[in-house]
N, C-alpha and C positions, 0 to 999 in steps of 0.2 A: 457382636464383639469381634475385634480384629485376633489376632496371635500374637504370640508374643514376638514370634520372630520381625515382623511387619512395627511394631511398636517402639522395638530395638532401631529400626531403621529409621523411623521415626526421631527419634531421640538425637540419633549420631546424625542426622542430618538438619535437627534445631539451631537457634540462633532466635535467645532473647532480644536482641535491640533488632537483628530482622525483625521478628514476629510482631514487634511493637509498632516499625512502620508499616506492616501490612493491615494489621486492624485499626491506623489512626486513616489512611487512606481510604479504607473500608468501613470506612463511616460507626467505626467504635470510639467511646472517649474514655478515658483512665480516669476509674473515680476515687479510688484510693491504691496508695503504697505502701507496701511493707517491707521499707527497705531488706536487700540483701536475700529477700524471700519469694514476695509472688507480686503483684498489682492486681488489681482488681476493673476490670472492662465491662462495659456496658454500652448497649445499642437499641434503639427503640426504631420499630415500621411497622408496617399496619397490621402486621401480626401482634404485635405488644413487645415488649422487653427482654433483651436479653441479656444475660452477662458469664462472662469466661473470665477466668485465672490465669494469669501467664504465668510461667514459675521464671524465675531468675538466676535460681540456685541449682546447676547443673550435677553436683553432688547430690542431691536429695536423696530421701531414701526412694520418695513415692516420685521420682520426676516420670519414672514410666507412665504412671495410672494422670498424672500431670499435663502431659503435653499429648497422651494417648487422646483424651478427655477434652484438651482445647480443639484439637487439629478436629474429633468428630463433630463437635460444636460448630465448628465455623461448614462445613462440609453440608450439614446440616442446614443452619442460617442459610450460606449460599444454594443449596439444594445443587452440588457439586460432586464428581468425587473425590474421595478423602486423598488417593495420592496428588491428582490435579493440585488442591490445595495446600497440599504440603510441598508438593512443587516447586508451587509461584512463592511462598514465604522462602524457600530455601534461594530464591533469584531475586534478592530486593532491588536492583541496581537493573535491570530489566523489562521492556515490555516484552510481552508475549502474546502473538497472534496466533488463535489458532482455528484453522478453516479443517470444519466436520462434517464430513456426508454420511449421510443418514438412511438406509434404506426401508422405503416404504413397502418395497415388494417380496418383500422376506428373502430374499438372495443373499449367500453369503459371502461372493466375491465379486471381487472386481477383475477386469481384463486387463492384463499386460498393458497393451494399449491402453486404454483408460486410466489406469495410473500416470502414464507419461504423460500425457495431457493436461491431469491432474497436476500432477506436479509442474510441469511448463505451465499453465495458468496462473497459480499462486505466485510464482515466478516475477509473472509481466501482471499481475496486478500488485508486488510488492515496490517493483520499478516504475510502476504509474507512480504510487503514492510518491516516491520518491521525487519524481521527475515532479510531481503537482506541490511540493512542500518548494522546491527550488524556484518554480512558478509554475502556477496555475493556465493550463494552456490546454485549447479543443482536443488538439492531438501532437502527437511527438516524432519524431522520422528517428530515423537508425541512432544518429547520434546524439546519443544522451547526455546530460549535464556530467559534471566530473563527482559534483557532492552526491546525484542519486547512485552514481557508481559505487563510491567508497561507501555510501550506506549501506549496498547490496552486497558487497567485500563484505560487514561483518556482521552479517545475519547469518546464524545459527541455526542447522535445525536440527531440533531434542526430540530422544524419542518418546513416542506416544504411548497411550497403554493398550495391552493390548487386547485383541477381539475390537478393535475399532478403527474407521477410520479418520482420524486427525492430523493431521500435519500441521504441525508446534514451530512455530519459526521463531528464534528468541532474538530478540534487540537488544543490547545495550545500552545504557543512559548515564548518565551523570548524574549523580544524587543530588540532590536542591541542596543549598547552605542559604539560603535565606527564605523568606517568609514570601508568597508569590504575590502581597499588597503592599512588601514594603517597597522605601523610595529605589531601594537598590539592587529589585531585582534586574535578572539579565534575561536578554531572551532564551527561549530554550536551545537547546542541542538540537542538531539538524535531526538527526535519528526520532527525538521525539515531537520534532514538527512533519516529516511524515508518519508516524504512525497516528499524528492528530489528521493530516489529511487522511489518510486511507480511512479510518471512523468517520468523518465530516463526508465524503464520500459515497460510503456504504450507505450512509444514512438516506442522503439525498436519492441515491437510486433505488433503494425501497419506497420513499416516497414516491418519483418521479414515476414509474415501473406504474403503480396503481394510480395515480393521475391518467396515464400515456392510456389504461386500458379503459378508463371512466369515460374520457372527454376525446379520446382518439388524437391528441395533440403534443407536441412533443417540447413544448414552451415547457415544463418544468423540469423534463429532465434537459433542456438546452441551455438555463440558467443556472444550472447546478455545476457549471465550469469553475469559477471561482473557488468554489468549495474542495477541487479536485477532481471533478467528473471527468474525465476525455475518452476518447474515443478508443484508445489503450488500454486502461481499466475495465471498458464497455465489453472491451472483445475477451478478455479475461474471463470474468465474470460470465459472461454466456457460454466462451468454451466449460465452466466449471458446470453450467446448469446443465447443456449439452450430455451430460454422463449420464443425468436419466436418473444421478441420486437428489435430496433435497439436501440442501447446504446452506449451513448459516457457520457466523466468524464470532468468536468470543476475543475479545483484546481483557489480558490482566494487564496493569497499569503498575510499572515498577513503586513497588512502593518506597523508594529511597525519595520517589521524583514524581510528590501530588500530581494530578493533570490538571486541565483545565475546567470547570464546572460544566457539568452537561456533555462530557466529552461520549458518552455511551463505553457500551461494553459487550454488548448484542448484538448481533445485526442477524436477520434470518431473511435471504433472499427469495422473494416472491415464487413458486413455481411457475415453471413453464416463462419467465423471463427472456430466456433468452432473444427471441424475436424480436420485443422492441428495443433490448442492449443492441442486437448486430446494426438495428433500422435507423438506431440512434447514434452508432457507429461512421456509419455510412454519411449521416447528414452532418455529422462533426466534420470528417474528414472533407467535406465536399466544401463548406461553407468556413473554413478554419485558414489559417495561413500558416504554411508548415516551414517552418524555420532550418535555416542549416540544411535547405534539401540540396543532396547531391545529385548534378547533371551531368548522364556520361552519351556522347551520341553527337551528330555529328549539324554543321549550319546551313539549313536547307532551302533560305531564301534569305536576302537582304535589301532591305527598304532604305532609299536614304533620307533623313527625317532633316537635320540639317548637316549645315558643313562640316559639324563635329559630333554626330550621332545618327548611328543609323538602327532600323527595327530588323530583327533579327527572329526568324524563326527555325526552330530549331526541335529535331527530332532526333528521341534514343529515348533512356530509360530516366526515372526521376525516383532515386532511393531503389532501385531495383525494379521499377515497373514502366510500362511501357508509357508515355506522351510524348506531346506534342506540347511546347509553351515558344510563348511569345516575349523578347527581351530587348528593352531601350539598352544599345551597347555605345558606351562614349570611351575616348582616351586610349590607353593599352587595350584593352577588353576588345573597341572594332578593330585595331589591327588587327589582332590576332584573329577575330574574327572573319576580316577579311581573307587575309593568308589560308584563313582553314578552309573556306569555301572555294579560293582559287586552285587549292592545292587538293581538293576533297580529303582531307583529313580531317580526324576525330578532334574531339575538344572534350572538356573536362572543368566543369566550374560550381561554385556552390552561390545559395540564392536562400528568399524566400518565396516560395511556391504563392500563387492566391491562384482559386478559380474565380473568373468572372464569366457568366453564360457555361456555354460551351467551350472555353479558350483558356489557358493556365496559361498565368502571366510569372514571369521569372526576375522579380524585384531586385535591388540591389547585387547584381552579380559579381562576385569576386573570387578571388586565386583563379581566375583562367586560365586555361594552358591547353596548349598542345598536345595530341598525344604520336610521337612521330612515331613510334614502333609498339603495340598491341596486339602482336604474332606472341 
């Protein structure tokens, strides 16, 4: 039995037409109505049958014993806890992610450290999904898309309960107004086409994760780009196994805004993962083409290839790290080029990155510039 005071809170924090999209999402159906009064819900799975009363009538005498009664029901059902669930009904209009570590070792703290970590990881695997719902890509360099930004702008994070570890990050969505098979549905909200990647995602790298250790191959988590996967997410995701706890992600699914079939709501990462996320990291980043990379450093050889382009090798940093890449410069780009190397000044320009062998090639290079003063 709960108390009263908890049942009270309960109460003041209901909302019948929420409560009704959260168990129509939740795979409950309304089988009958009494107007002005209660409906009547039922849900069938391999356990058998069940059914809850929503009360309607916020007056009632009995709405305590009422809504006390549905909220343990469904808590139950889900094998949840009861505020968790009273939670996610009181946020219909909302996904909510929420990444749990777990301690196997009976410990009952974390370190300073290890939270920051913690926390920075969820972070950059919110902004993978992001950056993966905008496009789908091996890996991502410093400068992110503007819509993964704004999505990361209005994430939320609610607090957990407590004696646990969970970090609760809540999304906002747009409620659905039509039916998602009719002729005039719209695509979703970007908000909820990443939190479909990050799920699509997660999933693929639990699979890939026990393929990678079965077969020693890394062909299933290297196809799983598409879905989300990159090499950002990767490193995420490992720095979070890295803490030594076991972690898995539960996503509630706004109930204002059905998802998509098969979207999951689970995900429990493999232990001891981390290794082939960093290994799988590594071969992303090496074999990927990293878009919008920035080159700062200076032009350390020049080939002339013909009258109006020459090969350009050039050394400093790429996104903040140290190479060496090789670039066909035509038009504006070899003057300036030129002038840079006669005059030994720095340069400054943005590209797509590819390795080929041993050698990063700097594609499409554009905004070149000089940099006359860097004191």
């Amino acid at each position: 039995m709960i108390s009263q005071k908890v049942a009270e809170a309960l109460v003041r924090s209901y909302r019948p037409l929420d409560a009704a999209a959260y168990l129509r999402v939740h795979g409950w159906t309304q089988a009958k109505v009494f107007p002005g009064r209660y409906s009547l819900w039922t849900r069938t799975d391999a356990r058998g049958e069940f059914e809850v009363l929503l009360p309607e009538m916020l007056e009632a005498a009995d709405i305590l014993h009422r809504v006390t009664e549905l909220m343990m029901t469904l808590a139950t059902v889900e094998d949840r806890p009861l505020d968790e669930v009273a939670a996610d009904i009181a946020m219909p209009n909302c996904d909510i992610v929420r990444t749990r570590l777990t301690d196997e070792s009976g410990s009952a703290s974390l370190t300073l450290e290890s939270v920051v970590e913690v926390f920075r990881n969820v972070y950059e695997l919110l902004l993978a999904a992001g950056c993966a719902a905008w496009k789908p890509r091996a890996a991502y360099g410093p400068r992110k898309p503007d819509q993964a930004l704004r999505f990361m702008r209005d994430l939320r994070l609610s607090p957990a309960r407590p004696g646990s570890y969970v970090i609760k990050v809540v999304s906002p969505v747009a409620p659905r107004l039509t039916e998602p098979d009719s002729a005039d549905a719209t695509e979703e909200p970007f908000a909820r086409q990443a939190t479909l990647a990050l799920a699509r995602a997660l999933q693929a790298v639990i699979d890939g994760v026990q393929k990678a250790a079965a077969n020693g191959k890394v062909d299933a988590l290297a196809s799983a780009v598409p879905t989300g996967v990159s090499a950002n997410l990767c490193d995420a995701l490992a720095g979070l196994d890295r803490v030594g706890y076991r972690v898995d992600f539960t996503i509630t699914w706004a109930a204002a805004r059905a998802p998509a079939l098969n979207a999951g709501d689970h995900f429990a990462l493999p232990r001891d993962a981390a290794p082939y996320l960093e290994e799988l990291s590594r071969w992303l980043r090496q074999t990927s083409v990293l878009e919008d990379a920035e080159f700062f450093g200076i032009v350390r050889e020049l080939k002339k290839v013909s009258d109006n382009a020459d090969r350009a090798t050039l050394t400093g940093t790429v996104n903040g790290e140290r190479s060496t890449v090789v670039a066909l410069l035509e038009g504006e780009a070899r003057l300036l080029a030129i002038q840079a190397f006669q005059e030994r000044m720095p340069i400054t320009c943005v590209g797509e990155i590819v390795k080929d062998g041993r050698l990063h090639h700097l594609r499409n290079p554009r905004s070149f510039a000089i940099l006359a003063d860097v004191t």
